[in-house]
C-alpha positions in Angstrom: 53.6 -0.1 119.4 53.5 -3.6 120.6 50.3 -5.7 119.8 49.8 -9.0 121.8 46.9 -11.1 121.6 45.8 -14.2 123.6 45.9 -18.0 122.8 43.2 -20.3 124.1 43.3 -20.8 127.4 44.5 -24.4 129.0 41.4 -26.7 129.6 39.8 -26.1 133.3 40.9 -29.9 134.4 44.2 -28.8 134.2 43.7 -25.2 135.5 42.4 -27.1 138.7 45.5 -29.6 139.0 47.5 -26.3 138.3 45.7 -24.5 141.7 46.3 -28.0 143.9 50.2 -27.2 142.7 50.3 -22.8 143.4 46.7 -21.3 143.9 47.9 -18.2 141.7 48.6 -20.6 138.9 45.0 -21.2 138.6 44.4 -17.6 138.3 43.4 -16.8 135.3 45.2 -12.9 135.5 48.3 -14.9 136.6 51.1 -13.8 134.6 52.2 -16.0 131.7 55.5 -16.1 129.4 55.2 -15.4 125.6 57.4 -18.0 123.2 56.6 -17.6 119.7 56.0 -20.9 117.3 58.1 -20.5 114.6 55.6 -22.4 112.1 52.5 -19.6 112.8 54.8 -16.7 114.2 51.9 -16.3 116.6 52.1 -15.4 120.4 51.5 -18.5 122.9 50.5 -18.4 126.5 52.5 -20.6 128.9 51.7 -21.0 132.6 55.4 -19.6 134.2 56.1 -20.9 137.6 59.1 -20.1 139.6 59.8 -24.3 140.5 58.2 -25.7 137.0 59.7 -29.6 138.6 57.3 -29.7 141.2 54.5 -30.3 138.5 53.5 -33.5 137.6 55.4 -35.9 134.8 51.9 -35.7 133.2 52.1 -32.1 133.0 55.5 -31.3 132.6 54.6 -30.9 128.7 52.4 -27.3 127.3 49.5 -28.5 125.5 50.2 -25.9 123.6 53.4 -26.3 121.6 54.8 -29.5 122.8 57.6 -28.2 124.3 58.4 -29.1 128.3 57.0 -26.8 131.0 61.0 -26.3 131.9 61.6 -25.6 128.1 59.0 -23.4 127.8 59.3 -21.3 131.0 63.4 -21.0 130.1 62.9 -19.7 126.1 63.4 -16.3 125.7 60.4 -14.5 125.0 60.9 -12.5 121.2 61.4 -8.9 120.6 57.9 -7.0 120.6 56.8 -6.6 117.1 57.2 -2.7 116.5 54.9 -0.7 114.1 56.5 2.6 113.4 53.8 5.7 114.3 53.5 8.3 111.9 56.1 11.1 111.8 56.0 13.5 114.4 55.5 17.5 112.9 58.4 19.7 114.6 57.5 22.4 116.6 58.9 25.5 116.2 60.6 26.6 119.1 58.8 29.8 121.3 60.0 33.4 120.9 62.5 34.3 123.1 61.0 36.7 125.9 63.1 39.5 125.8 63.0 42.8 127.8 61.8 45.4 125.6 64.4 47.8 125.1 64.0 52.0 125.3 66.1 54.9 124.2 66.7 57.5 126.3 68.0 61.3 125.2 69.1 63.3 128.4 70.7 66.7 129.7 71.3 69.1 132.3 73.1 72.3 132.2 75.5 72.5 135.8 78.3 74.2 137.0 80.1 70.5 137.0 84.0 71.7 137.0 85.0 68.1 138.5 83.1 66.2 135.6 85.9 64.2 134.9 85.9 61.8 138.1 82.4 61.1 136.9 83.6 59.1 133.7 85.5 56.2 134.5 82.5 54.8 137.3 79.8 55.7 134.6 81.4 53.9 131.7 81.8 51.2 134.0 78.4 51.0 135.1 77.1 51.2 131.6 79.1 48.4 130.4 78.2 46.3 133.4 74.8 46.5 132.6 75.3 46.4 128.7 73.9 50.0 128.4 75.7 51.0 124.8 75.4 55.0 123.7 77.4 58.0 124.0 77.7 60.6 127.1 79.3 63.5 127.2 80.5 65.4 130.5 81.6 69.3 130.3 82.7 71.9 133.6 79.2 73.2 131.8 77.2 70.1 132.3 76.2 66.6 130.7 75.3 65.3 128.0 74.1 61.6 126.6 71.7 59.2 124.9 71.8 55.7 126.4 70.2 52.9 125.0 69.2 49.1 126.9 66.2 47.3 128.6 64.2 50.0 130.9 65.6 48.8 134.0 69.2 48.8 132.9 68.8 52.5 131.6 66.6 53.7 134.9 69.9 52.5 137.1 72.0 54.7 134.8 70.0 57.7 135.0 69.8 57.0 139.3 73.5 56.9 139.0 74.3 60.0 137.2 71.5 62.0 139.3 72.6 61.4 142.9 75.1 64.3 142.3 72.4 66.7 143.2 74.2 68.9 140.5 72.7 67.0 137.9 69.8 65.7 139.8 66.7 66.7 137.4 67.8 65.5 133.9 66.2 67.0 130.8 64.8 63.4 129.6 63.4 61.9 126.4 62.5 58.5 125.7 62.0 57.1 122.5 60.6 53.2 121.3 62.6 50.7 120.1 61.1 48.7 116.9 60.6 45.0 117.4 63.3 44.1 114.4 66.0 46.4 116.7 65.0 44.4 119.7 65.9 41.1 118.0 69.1 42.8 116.7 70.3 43.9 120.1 69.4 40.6 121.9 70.5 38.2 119.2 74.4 39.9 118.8 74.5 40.4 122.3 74.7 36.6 123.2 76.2 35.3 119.7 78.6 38.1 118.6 81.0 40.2 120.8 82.3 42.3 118.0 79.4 44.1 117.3 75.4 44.7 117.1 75.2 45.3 113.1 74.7 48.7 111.4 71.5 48.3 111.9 71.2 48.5 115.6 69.8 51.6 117.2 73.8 51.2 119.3 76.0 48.7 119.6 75.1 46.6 122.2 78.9 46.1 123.5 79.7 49.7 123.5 79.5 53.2 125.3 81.5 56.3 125.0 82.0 58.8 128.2 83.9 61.9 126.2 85.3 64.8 128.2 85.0 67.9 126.4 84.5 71.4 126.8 81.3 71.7 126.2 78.3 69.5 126.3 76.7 71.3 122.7 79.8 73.0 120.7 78.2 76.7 120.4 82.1 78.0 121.0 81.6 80.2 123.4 82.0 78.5 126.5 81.1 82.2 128.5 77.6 81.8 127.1 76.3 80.0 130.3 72.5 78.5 130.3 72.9 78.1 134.1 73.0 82.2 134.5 70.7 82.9 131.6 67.9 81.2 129.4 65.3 81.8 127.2 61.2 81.1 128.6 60.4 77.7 127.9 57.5 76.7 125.7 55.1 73.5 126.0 54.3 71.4 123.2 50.9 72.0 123.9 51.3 75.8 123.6 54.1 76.0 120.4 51.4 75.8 117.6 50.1 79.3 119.3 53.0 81.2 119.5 54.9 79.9 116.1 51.4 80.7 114.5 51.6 84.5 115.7 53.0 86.6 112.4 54.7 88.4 115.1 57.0 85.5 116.3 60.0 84.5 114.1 60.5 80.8 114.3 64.4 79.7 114.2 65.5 76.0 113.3 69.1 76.0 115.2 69.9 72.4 113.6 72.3 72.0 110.8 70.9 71.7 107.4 71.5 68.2 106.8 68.9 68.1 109.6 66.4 70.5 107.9 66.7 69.0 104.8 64.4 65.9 105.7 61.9 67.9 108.0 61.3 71.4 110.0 58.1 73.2 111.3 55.7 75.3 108.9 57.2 78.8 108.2 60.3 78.0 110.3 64.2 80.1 109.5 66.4 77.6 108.2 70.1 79.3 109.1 71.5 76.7 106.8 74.5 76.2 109.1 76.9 73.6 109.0 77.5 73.1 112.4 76.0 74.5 115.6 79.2 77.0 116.5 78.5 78.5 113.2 75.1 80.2 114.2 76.4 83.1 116.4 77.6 84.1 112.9 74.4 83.8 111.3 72.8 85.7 113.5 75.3 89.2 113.5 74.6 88.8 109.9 71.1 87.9 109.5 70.1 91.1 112.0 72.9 93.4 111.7 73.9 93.4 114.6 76.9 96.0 115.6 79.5 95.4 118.2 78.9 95.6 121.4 79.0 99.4 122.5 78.4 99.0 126.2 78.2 96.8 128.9 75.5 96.3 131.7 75.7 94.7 134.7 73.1 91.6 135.0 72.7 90.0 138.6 71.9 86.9 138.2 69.0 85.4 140.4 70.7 81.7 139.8 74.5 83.0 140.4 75.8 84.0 143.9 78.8 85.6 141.8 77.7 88.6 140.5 79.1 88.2 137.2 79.1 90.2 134.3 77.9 89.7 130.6 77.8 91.5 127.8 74.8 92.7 126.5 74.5 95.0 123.6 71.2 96.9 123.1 69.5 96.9 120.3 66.7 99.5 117.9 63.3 98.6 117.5 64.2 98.2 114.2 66.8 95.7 113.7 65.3 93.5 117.0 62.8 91.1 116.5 59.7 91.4 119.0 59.6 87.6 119.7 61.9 85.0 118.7 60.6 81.7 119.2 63.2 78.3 118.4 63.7 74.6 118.5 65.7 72.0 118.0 66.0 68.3 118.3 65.9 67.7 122.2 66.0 71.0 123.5 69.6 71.6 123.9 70.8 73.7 121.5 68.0 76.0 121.2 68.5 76.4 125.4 72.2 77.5 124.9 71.2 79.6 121.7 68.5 81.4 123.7 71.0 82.2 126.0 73.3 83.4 123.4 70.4 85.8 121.9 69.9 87.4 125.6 73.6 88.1 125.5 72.6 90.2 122.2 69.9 92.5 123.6 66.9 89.8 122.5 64.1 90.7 124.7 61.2 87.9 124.4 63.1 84.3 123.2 61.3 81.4 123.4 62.3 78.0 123.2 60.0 74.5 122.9 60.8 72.7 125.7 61.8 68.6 125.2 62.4 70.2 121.1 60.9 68.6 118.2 61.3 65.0 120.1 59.1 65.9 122.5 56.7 67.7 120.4 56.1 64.9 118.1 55.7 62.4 121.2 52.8 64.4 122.6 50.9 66.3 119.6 48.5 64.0 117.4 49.4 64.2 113.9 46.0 65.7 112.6 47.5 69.1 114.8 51.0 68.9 114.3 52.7 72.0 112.4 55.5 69.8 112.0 56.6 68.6 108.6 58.9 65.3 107.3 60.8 63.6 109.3 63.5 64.5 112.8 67.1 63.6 112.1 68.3 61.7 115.4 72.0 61.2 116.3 71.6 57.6 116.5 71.0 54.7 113.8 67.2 54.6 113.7 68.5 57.8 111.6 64.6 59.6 111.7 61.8 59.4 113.2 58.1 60.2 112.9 55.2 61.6 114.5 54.6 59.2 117.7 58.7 58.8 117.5 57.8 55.6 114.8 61.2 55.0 113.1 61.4 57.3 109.7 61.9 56.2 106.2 65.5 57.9 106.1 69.4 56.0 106.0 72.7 57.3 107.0 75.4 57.9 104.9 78.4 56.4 106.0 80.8 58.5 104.3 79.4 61.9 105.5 76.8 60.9 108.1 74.3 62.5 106.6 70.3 61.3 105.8 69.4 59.6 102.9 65.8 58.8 101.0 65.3 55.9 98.5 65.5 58.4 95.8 69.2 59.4 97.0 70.3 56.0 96.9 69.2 55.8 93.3 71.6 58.2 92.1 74.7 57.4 90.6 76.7 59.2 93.5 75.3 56.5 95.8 78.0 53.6 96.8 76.9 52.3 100.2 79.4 53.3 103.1 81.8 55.6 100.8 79.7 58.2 99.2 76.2 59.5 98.7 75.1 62.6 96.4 75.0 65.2 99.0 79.3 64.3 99.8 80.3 62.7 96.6 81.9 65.7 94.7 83.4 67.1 98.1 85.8 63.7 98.7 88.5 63.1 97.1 89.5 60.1 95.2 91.8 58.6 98.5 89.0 59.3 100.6 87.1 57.1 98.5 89.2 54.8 98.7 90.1 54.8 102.3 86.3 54.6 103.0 85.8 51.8 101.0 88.4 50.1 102.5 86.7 50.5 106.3 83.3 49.1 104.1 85.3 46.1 103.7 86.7 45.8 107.0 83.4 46.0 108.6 81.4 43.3 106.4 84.4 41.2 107.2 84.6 41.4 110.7 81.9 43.6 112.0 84.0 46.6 112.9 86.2 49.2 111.5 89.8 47.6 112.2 89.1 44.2 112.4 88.5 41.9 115.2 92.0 43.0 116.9 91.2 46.9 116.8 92.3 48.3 119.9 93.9 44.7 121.5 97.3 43.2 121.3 97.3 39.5 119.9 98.2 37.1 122.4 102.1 36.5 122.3 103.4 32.8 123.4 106.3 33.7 126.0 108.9 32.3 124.0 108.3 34.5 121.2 110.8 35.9 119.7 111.6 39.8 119.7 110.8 39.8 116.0 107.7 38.1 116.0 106.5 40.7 118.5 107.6 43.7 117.0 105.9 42.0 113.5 102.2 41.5 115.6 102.9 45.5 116.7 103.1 46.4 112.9 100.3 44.4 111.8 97.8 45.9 114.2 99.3 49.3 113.7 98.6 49.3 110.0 95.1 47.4 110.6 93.9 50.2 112.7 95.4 53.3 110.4 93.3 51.7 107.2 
């Protein structure tokens, strides 16, 4: 701040010999120079003209501190006293805007026996538009959940439906929580290796698999496009599954059942999903198949022909009714139960995902939490992120009380897989723990890449950088 103040003006006899000289210099605005006396260290007003030897001798001295109107027009004027202002408080810098991001579950049943040309574009596309999940593509269909901002994801989806075989996608969308937001966006533009564990995906990363099957029931001749069960609304599956007639089948695996199933539900306690055509020869008896009959499909032009065995009153249930977590399996199973002679099979259409989406808690038959195949691990009624964490040595859900127990050791072992490892499992998983706080993934920041070699490297060296990543990436 500079603070200037005014010394008396010059007398008005000599502001009028001043005007006969310059009429501006009479002016009392007229601009003046600033010297400073050194014995007050106060400000003094001197009359500046541009030709000061044009004034008279009389006058060619300031009345003010004796110096000569050329001496005093030519001294420098001081520096501006400065009086430091108070400290300025910081201001925290704004929230970045970011778009909000959604995930996205989808399916579709097809006859798709050219799904392979379909992977490299689409894992391109996703990549392009940083679109991070995991797809699969069958000859029986596809398969995926995608996760990004809602514009990204929509082009995805566009993409994958204008092949009219797969137009109509079997979709779910689920929130993503503020804190995975921040996550996502924040690795995204500081860190390419990956998105943290506790991401809903890694930002960087999609996988298109080919593989036989879109759900692994192992029995690729059980087709949903030729044959499925009726499908059941959300708003109508508290009816039915509250009929004493009805029999109400979880087809998840029991890690999945464990945290959370509907009220009265069948828990096949299965492992995997190719393990319930098993379950249910045993659980209803079933004998082999005596006889064929010819089906004619209304949705085939080939007139093919399944097997279908027939069953007594007895051993048949009158109405099976079953879910799972987004509708797929329980589609192919209800197929699989028509193949057995199953007359009425229901199944609730978008599966518990769906259910819990649309039906207010205060009427839901649904109790505990839905397993998800992603890292928000569970979810809640309204799809709110669950309570439950994932088990890196087995993949499976984990409450606050598990991770109490002594079994517990995050990333190798947890009490629901710690007696069924081995000691060098334990060891090997603990070793990818310690790869991945290091660098952020399993195998280190090299996995999957050659280390730049100069050209006149020798033939050693290279084969030493081959062995290096070869044993980084088998840990």
């Amino acid at each position: 701040m500079l603070l200037r103040w005014r010394a008396p003006f010059p007398p008005l006899p000599l502001l009028g010999l001043l005007s006969s000289l310059n009429p501006k210099l009479g002016s009392h605005n007229y601009y003046t120079c600033q010297t400073s006396a050194p014995s007050s260290g106060s400000f003094h007003r001197h009359l500046r003209s541009s030709s000061p030897d044009k004034f008279p001798p009389a006058l060619r001295s300031c009345c003010h501190c004796r110096m000569t109107i050329s001496k005093c027009l030519s001294a420098a004027a001081p520096d501006p006293v400065s009086v430091p202002s108070p400290p300025e408080q910081e201001v925290p810098d704004p929230e970045p805007d970011f778009p909000a991001l959604v995930v996205v579950s989808f399916y579709k049943f097809a006859d798709f026996p050219d799904h392979a040309d379909l992977r490299a574009p689409l894992k391109n596309l996703c990549e392009e538009l940083r679109v991070s999940g995991g797809i699969i593509l069958a000859p029986e269909g596809i398969n995926g959940s995608i996760c990004g901002t809602r514009e990204s994801v929509e082009k995805v989806l566009g993409f994958i439906q204008s092949d009219d075989r797969l137009n109509g996608l079997r979709q779910i969308e689920s929130p993503v929580s503020p804190e995975e937001e921040a996550l996502h966006h924040g690795h995204s533009s500081s860190s390419p290796l990956a998105a943290g564990e506790d991401a809903p995906f890694r930002w960087d990363h999609v996988r298109v698999k080919l593989k036989k099957e879109i759900v692994s029931l192992g029995m690729p001749s059980v087709s949903p496009i030729e044959r499925v069960g009726t499908y059941v609304s959300p708003r109508d599956w508290n009816a039915l599954i509250s009929d004493p007639d009805t029999v109400v089948i979880d087809v998840r695996n029991i890690y999945e059942t464990r945290i959370g199933k509907f009220k009265g539900a069948v828990d096949p306690c299965t492992a995997a999903f190719r393990e319930f055509p098993s379950w249910v020869d045993n659980q209803f008896q079933l004998p082999e198949p005596s006889r064929e009959l010819s089906t004619e499909d209304d949705k085939s032009s080939n007139d093919k022909k399944d097997p279908v065995v027939e069953l007594s009153n007895e051993r048949m249930p009158q109405r099976v009714a079953m879910y799972c977590t987004g509708g797929i399996r329980c589609e192919k199973a209800s197929s699989f139960l028509l193949t057995k002679g199953f007359k009425e099979v229901y199944h609730l259409k978008g599966g518990i995902l769906k259910y819990l989406e649309e039906i207010p808690e205060t009427e839901s038959m649904w109790e505990g939490e839905c397993f998800v195949f992603d890292k928000r691990v569970s979810v809640e009624h309204g799809l709110a992120p669950g309570t439950f964490k994932l088990c890196y040595g087995c993949k499976q859900p984990v409450s606050d009380e598990d991770m109490e127990a002594p079994e517990w050791e995050y990333g190798v072992t947890c009490p629901y897989c710690y007696s069924s490892k081995s000691q060098e499992e334990k060891e090997r998983a603990r070793a990818r723990q310690r790869q991945f706080e290091t660098w952020g993934i399993i195998g280190g920041p090299d996995k999957g890449r050659r280390p730049a070699v100069k050209p006149d490297a020798t033939a050693e060296t290279i084969i030493s950088a081959g062995t290096n990543i070869h044993q980084s990436s088998s840990v």
